[in-house]
C-alpha positions in Angstrom: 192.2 191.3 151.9 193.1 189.5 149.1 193.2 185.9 150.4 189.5 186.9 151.8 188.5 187.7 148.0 190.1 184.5 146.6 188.3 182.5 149.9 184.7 183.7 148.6 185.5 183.4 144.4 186.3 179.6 145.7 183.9 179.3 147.6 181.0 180.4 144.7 182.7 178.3 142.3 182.6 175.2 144.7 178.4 176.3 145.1 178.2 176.6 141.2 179.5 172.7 140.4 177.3 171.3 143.6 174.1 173.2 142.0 174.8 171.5 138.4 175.8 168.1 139.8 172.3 168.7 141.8 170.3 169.3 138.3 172.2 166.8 136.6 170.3 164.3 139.1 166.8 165.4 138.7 167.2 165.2 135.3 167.4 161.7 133.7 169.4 161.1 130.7 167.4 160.4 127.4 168.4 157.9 125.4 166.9 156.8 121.8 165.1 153.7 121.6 166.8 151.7 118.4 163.7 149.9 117.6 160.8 152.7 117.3 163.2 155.4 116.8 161.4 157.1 120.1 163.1 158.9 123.0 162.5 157.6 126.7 164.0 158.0 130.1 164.6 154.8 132.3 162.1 155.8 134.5 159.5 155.7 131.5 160.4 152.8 130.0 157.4 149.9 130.4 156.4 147.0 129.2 154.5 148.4 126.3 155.9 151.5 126.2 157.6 150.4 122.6 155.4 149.4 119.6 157.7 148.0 116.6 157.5 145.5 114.0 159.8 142.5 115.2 160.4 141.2 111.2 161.8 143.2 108.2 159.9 145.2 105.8 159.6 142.9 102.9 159.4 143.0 98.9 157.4 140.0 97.5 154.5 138.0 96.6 151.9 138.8 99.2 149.0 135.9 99.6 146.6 136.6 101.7 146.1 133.0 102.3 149.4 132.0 103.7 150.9 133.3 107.0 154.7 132.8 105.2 154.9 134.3 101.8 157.0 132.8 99.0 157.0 133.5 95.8 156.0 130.3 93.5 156.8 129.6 90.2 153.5 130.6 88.4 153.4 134.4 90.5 153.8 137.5 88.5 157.7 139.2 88.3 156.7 141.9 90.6 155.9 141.9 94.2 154.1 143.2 97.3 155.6 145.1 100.2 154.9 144.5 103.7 155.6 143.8 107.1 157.0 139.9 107.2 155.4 139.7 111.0 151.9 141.0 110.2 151.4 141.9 106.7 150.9 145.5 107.3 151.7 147.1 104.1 152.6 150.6 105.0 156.3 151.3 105.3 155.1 153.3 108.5 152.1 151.2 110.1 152.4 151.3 113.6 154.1 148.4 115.6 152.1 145.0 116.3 154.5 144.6 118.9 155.0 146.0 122.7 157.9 145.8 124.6 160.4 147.4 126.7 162.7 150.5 124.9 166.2 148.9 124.0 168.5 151.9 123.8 171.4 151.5 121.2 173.7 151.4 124.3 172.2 148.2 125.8 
């Protein structure tokens, strides 16, 4: 009687790992895209599905004029921020660049 007990509480255990290697599978793991700071699963991850800004955020002279900005020696001590790759000026303006999500384990 006993062995027939111990049989069937194997037996359910053995059921309860296949059903949560089973939902491990149809789920996909998430990872966190390093350069829009957005989640995405492998199976979501396009060509555009990242927007980002490919340059730094920036802290000088900002002429409209030039597409590389440099400070020269006749410019005011203080300084614009922006984007270097597009000018935007918001710390949070949205990407001008699409790509694939690069997860910070790639």
């Amino acid at each position: 009687m006993i062995s027939s007990t111990t049989a069937k509480a194997t037996s359910l255990s053995k059921e309860c790992e296949m059903e949560k290697e089973d939902k491990g599978k149809d789920k996909e793991e998430e990872k966190l895209c390093k350069r829009c700071k957005q989640t995405y699963t492998s199976s979501s991850n396009a060509a555009s599905a990242c927007r980002f800004h490919p340059s730094f955020f920036v802290c000088r002279h900002h002429d409209d004029q030039k597409r590389y900005y440099e400070l020269g020696p006749n410019d005011p001590p203080y300084a614009a921020k922006f984007y270097d790759c597009c000018g935007a000026e918001h710390p949070e303006a949205s990407g001008c660049t699409t790509s694939f999500h690069v997860s910070y384990d790639d």
